[in-house]
C-alpha positions as CSV (number, residue, x, y, z in Angstrom):
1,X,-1.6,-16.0,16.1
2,X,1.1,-18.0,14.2
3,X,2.0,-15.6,11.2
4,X,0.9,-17.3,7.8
5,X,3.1,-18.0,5.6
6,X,3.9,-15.8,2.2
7,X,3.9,-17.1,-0.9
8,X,5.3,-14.4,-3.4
9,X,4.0,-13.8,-6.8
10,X,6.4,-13.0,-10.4
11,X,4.2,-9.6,-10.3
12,X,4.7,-9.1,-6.3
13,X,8.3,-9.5,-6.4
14,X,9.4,-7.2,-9.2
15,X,7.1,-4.6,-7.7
16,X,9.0,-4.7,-4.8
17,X,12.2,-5.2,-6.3
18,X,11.0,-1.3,-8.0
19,X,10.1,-0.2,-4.9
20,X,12.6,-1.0,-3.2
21,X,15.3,1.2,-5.3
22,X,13.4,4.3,-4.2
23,X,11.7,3.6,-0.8
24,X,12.3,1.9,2.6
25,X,11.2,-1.4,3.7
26,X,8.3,0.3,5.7
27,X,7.3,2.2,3.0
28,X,7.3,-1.1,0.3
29,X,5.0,-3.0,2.9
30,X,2.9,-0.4,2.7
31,X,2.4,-0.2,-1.0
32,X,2.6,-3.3,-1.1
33,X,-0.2,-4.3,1.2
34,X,-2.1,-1.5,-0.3
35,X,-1.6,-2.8,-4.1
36,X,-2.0,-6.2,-3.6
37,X,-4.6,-6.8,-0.7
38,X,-1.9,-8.4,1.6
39,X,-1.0,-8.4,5.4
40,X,2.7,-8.2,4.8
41,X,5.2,-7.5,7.9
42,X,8.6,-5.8,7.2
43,X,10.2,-9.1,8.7
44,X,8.6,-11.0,5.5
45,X,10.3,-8.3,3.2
46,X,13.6,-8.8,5.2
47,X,13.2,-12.7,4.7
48,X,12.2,-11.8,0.7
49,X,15.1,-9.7,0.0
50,X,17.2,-12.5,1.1
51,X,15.7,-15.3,-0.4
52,X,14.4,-13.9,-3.8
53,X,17.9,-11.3,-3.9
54,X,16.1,-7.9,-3.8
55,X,18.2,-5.3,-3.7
56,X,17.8,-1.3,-3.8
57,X,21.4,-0.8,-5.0
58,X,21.7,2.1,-2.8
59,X,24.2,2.7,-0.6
60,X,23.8,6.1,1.1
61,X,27.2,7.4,0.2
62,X,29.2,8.8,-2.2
63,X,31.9,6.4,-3.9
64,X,35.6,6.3,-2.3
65,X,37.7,9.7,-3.5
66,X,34.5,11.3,-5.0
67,X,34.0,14.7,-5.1
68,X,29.9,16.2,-5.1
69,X,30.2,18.6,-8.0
70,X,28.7,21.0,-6.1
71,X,30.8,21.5,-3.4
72,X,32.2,24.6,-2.1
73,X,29.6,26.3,-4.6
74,X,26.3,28.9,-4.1
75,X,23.7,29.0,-6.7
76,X,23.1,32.4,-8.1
77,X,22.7,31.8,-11.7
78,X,22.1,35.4,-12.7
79,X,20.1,34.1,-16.0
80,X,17.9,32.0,-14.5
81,X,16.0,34.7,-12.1
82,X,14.1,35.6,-15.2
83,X,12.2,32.3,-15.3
84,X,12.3,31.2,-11.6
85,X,8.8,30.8,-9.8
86,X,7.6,33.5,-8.0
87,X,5.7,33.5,-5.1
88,X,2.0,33.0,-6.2
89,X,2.6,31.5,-9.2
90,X,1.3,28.5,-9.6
91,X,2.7,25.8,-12.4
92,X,0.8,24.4,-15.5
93,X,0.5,21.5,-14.3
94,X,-1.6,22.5,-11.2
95,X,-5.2,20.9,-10.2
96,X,-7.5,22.6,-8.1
97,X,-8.8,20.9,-5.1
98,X,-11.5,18.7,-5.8
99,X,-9.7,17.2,-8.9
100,X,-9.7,13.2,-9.0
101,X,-7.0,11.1,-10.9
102,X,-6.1,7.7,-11.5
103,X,-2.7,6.4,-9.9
104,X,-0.1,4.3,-11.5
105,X,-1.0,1.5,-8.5
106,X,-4.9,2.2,-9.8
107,X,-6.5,3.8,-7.1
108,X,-8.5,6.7,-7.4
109,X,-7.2,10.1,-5.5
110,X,-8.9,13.3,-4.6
111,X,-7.2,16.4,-3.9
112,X,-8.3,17.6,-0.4
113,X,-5.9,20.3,0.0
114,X,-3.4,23.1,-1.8
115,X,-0.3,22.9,-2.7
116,X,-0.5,19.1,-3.2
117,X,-2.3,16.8,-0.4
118,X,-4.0,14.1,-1.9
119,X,-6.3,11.2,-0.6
120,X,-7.8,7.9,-1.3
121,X,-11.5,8.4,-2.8
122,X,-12.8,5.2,-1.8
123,X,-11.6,6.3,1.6
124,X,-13.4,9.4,2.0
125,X,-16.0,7.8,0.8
126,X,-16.5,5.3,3.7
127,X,-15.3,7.7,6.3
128,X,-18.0,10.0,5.2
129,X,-20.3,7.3,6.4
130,X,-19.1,5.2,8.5
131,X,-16.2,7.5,10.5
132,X,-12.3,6.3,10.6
133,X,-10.8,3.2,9.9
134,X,-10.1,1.4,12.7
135,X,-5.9,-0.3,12.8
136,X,-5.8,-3.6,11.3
137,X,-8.7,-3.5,9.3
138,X,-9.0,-2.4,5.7
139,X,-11.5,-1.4,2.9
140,X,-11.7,-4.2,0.0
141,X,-13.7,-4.1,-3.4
142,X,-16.0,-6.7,-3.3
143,X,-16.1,-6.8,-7.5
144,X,-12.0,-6.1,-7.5
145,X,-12.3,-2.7,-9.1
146,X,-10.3,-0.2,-8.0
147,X,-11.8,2.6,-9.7
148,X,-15.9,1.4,-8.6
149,X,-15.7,3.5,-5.1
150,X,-19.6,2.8,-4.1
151,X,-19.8,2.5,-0.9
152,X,-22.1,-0.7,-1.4
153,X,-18.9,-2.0,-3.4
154,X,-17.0,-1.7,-0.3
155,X,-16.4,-3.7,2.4
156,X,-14.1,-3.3,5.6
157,X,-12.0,-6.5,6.6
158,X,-9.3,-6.9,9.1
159,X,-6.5,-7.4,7.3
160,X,-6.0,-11.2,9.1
161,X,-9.1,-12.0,7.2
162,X,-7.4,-10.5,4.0
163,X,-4.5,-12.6,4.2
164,X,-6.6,-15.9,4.4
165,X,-8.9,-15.1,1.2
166,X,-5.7,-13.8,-0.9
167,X,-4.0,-17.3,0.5
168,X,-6.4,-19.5,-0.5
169,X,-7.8,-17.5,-3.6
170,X,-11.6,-16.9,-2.3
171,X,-11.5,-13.0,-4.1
172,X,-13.2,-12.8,-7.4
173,X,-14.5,-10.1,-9.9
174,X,-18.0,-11.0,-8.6
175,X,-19.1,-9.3,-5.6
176,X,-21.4,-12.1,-4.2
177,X,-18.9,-14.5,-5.0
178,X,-16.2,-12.4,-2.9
179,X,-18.9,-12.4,-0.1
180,X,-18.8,-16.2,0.1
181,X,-15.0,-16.0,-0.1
182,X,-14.9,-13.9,3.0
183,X,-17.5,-16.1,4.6
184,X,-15.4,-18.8,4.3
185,X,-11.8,-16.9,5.3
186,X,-13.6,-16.2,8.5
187,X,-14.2,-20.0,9.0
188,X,-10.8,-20.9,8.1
189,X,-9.3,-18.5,10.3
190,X,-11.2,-19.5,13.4
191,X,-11.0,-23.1,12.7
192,X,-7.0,-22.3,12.4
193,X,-6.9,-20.6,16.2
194,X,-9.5,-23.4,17.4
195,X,-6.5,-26.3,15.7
196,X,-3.6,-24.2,17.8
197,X,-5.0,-23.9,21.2
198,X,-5.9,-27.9,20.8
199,X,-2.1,-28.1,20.3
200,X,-1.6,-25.7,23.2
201,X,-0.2,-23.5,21.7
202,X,-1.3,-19.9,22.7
203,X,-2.5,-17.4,20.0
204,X,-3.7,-14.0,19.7
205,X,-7.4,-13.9,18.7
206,X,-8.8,-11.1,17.3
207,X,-12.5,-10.3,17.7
């Protein structure tokens, strides 16, 4: 199928653009996708960083005739062994498994594991039900909530499907009105395959 087409937000691009200081491109699709709904490929965040100038500013290297201060040098601060962490100890800021927070992207996260593995609530959730999520499909709250992880507020999409509601705006804050929005996403996006192999062009379908 003939990728759509991206048309890139004030609020998608300077996300990227702070991604993209810290992270790889495969890593900004990711959040990105995840953040916004989308069905992003790295190639569109090539074409982006081109066409919109997002740069990380990172280079990798230190600068011409630089010297790392630490070079050369072994850390034994003698004073310090009084207050390193010991084995055991565990910092203040620890949560015990089974604590949920909110993330800066707004998703809710459980932690499944010690010292620090965290998942996706909304996730285990669904996966508690209905098993793994299959590649190229992904969970979307009908009412837009991030933090509502009821499992009747969820819904799993491939993400095709995803990028035709976002596209032509058929997502709401109203979960029956999101319904019809995917109703029609799945019409547009068959209708769109049906209009390519009348041109003869050939296109993946996805079932």
């Amino acid at each position: 199928m003939r990728k759509v087409n991206h048309y890139w937000t004030t609020k998608q691009l300077e996300r990227f653009q702070e991604l993209y200081r810290e992270h790889s491109l495969t890593v900004c699709r990711d959040k990105l996708n995840e953040e916004f709904q989308l069905n992003l490929s790295i190639n569109q965040l090539k074409a982006a960083t081109s066409n919109h100038n997002i740069r990380s500013g990172r280079t990798g290297c230190f600068p011409k005739g630089s010297t790392p201060w630490n070079k050369g040098k072994r850390f034994d601060c003698p004073g310090s062994r009084a207050t390193r962490f010991k084995k055991g100890n565990r910092p203040q800021t620890y949560l015990p498994v089974g604590s949920e927070v909110v993330r800066t992207d707004g998703y809710l996260a459980v932690k499944v594991a010690d010292p620090n593995k965290w998942r996706l609530k909304h996730r285990l959730i669904w996966e508690e039900t209905h098993g793994p999520i299959p590649r190229g499909y992904v969970l979307l709250f009908l009412n837009q909530d991030k933090t509502d992880v009821r499992l009747e507020n969820l819904v799993l999409i491939k993400r095709s499907r995803l990028a035709v509601a976002n596209r032509y705006g058929l997502l709401s804050q109203s979960a029956e009105l999101t319904k019809s929005g995917l109703l029609v996403a799945e019409v547009k996006h068959k209708a769109h395959n049906l209009k390519q192999k009348s041109k003869g062009i050939l296109t993946h379908e996805d079932h």
